[in-house]
C-alpha positions in Angstrom: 48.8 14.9 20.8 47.9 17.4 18.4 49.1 20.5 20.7 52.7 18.6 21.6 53.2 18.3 17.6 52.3 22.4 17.3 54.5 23.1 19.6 56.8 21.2 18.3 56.3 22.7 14.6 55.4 19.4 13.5 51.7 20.5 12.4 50.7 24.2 11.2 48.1 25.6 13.9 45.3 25.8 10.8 45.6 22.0 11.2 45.3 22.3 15.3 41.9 24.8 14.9 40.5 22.1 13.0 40.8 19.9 15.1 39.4 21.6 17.9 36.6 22.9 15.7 35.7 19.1 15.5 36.1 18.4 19.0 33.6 21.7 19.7 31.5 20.1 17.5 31.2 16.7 18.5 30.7 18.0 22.3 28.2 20.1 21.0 25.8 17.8 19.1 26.6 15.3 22.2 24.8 17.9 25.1 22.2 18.2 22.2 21.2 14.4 22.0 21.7 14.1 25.9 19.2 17.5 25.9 16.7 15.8 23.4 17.0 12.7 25.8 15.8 14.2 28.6 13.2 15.9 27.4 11.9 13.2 25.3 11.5 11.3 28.9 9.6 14.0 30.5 7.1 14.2 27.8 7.1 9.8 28.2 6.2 10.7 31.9 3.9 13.3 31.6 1.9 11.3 29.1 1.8 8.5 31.4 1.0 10.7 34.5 4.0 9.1 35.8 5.7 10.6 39.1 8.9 8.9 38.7 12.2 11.1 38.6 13.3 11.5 34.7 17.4 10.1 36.4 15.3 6.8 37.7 13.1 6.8 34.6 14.9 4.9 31.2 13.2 2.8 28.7 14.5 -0.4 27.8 14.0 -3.4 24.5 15.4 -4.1 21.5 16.2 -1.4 19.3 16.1 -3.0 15.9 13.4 -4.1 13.1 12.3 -7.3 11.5 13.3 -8.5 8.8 10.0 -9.1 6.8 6.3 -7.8 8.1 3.0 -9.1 6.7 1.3 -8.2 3.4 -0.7 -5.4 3.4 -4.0 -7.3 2.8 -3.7 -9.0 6.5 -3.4 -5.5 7.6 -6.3 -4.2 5.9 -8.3 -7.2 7.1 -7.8 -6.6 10.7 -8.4 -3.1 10.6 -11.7 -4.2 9.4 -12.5 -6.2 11.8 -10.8 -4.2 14.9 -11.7 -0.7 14.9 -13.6 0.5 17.1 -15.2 3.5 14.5 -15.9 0.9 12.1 -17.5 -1.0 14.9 -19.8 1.7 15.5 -20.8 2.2 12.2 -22.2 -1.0 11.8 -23.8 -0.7 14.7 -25.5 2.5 13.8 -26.4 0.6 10.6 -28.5 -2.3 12.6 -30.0 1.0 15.2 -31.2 2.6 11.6 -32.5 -0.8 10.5 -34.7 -1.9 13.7 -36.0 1.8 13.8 -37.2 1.2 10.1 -38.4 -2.1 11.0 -40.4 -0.6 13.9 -41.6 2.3 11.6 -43.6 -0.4 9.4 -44.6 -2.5 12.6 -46.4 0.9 13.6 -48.2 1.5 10.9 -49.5 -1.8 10.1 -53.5 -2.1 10.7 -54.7 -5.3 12.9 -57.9 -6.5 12.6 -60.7 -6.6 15.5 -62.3 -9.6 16.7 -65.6 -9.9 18.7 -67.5 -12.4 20.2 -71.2 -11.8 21.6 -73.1 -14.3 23.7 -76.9 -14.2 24.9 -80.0 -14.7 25.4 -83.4 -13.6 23.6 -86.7 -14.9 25.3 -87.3 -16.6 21.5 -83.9 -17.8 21.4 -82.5 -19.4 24.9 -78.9 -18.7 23.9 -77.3 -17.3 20.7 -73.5 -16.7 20.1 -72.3 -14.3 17.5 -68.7 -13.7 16.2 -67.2 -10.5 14.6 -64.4 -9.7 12.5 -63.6 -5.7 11.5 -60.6 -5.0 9.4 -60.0 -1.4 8.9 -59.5 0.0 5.7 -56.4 2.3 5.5 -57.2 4.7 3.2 -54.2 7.3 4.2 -51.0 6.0 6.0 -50.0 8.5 8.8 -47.1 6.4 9.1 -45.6 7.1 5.7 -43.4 10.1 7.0 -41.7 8.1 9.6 -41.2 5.0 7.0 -39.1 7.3 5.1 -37.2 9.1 7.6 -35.7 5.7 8.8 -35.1 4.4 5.4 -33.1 7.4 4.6 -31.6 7.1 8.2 -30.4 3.6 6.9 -29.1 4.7 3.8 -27.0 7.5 5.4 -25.4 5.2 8.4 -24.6 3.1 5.3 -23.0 5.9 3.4 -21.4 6.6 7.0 -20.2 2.9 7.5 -18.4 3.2 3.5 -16.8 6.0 4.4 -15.0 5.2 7.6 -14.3 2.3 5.7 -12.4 3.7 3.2 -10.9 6.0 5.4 -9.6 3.2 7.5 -7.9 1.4 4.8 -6.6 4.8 3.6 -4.8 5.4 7.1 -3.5 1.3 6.7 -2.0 2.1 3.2 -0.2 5.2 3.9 0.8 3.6 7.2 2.0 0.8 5.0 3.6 2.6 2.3 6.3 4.6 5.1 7.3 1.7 6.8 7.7 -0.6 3.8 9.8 2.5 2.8 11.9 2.5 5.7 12.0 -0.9 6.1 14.0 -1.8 2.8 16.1 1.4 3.4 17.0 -0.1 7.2 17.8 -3.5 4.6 20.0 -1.5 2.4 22.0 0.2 5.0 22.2 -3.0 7.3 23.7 -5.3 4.4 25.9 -2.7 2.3 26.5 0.6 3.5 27.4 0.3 7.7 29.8 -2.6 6.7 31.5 -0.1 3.9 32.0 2.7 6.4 33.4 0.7 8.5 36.2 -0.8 6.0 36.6 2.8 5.2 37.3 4.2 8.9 39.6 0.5 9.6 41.0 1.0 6.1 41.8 4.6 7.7 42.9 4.0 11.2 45.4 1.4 10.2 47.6 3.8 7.3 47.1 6.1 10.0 49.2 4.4 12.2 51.6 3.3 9.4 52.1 6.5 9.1 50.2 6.4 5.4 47.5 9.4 5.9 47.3 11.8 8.2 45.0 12.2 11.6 42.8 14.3 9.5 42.7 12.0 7.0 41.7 9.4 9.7 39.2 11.7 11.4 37.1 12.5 8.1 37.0 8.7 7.8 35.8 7.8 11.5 33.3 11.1 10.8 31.9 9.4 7.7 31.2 6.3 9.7 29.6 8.2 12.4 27.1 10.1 9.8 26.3 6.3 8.5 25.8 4.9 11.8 23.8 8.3 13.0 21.8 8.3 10.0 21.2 4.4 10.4 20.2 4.9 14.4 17.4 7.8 12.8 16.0 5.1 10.2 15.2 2.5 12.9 13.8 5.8 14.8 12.0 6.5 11.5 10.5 2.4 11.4 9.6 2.7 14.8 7.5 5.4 14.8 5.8 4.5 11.1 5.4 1.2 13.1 3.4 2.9 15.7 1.4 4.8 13.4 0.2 1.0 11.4 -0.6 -0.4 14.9 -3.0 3.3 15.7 -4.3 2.6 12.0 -5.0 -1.3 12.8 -6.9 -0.5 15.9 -4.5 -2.7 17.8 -0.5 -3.7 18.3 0.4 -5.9 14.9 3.9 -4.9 15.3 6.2 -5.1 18.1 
């Protein structure tokens, strides 16, 4: 339409190059995303060692978020009690411990007992008892008492610090999708439905003949920025999502 208008003197041909500067564009960031697409699959299949061609491969669900997620103290708690690293710190802990325990069992002293039975050509039969209890005057065992004792101490200090790690990764797991999720609230509620009274707002003086096609076009290319930039935040929530559910120790968001 535009070209039948130039030739036609209707439009200057300033007004024409710009609009096929923005159909160049467009085209251009459209091979882009349809380039990041592909690729993005072949990395999908290569990470699942996956043999399937990348035109029969496509992955399907619902693209969208929740409205609400739980508090940030259920999510602490279950990394607590999932993970597999904290798991084998306590573990480590009770190892440390029985070694100790076995360090004392060692060097504890038991006593003897004896029992003698006989004759004696005064005495026709005689039975004695004995009882020997040895008197531990250096323990040899000493050493290894306080190697395991510092051994517990450290797998303690070990346990802690996982720990605190593990929250740490919750939290800042926590802190971008709580971030994302009220900007994904914000742009749901207020500004998608504003850009798109802006582009109809548009379209129809358009066609009443009230602004021009460039007018239009800036309006439908705000929407699209909104709507792009809207499509990146649930991107954005999805992936912070994936990064709670690797700091959990196990999927607590679908």
């Amino acid at each position: 339409m535009s070209r039948d208008r130039r030739q036609l003197d209707a439009i200057a041909q300033v007004n024409l190059d710009r609009r096929e500067l923005q159909r160049v564009q467009y085209e251009t960031e459209l091979q882009t995303a349809r380039v990041n697409l592909r690729r993005a699959k072949i990395q999908i299949l290569m990470l699942l060692n996956d043999r399937t061609s990348v035109e029969q491969f496509d992955v399907t669900g619902p693209y969208d978020f929740p409205d609400q997620i739980s508090a940030l103290e259920e999510f602490r708690k279950t990394a607590i009690d999932v993970r597999q690293d904290l798991r084998g710190a306590m573990q480590s802990i009770d190892r440390a411990k029985t070694d100790n325990r076995l360090a004392w069992v060692n060097g504890a002293t038991d006593p003897t007992f004896g029992v003698d039975f006989a004759r004696n050509p005064r005495i026709p039969v005689y039975l004695g008892a004995s009882v020997t209890i040895p008197l531990r005057i250096f323990d040899r065992n000493r050493v290894e008492k306080a190697r395991t004792l510092l051994d517990v101490r450290r797998k303690q200090r070990l346990r802690d610090e996982t720990e605190v790690q593990g929250i740490s990764d919750v939290d800042s797991a926590y802190a971008i999708l709580n971030s994302n999720l009220e900007l994904l609230k914000t742009y749901k509620a207020n500004y998608l439905r504003r850009a798109l009274q802006v582009r109809d707002t548009a379209l129809s003086s358009y066609q009443n003949g009230g602004v021009s096609l460039l007018e239009f076009l800036q309006a439908q290319q705000d929407y699209r920025s909104v709507r792009l930039n809207y499509q990146n935040l649930i991107a954005a929530y999805m992936t912070a999502a994936a990064q709670m559910n690797l700091a959990v120790g196990r999927e607590v968001i679908q």
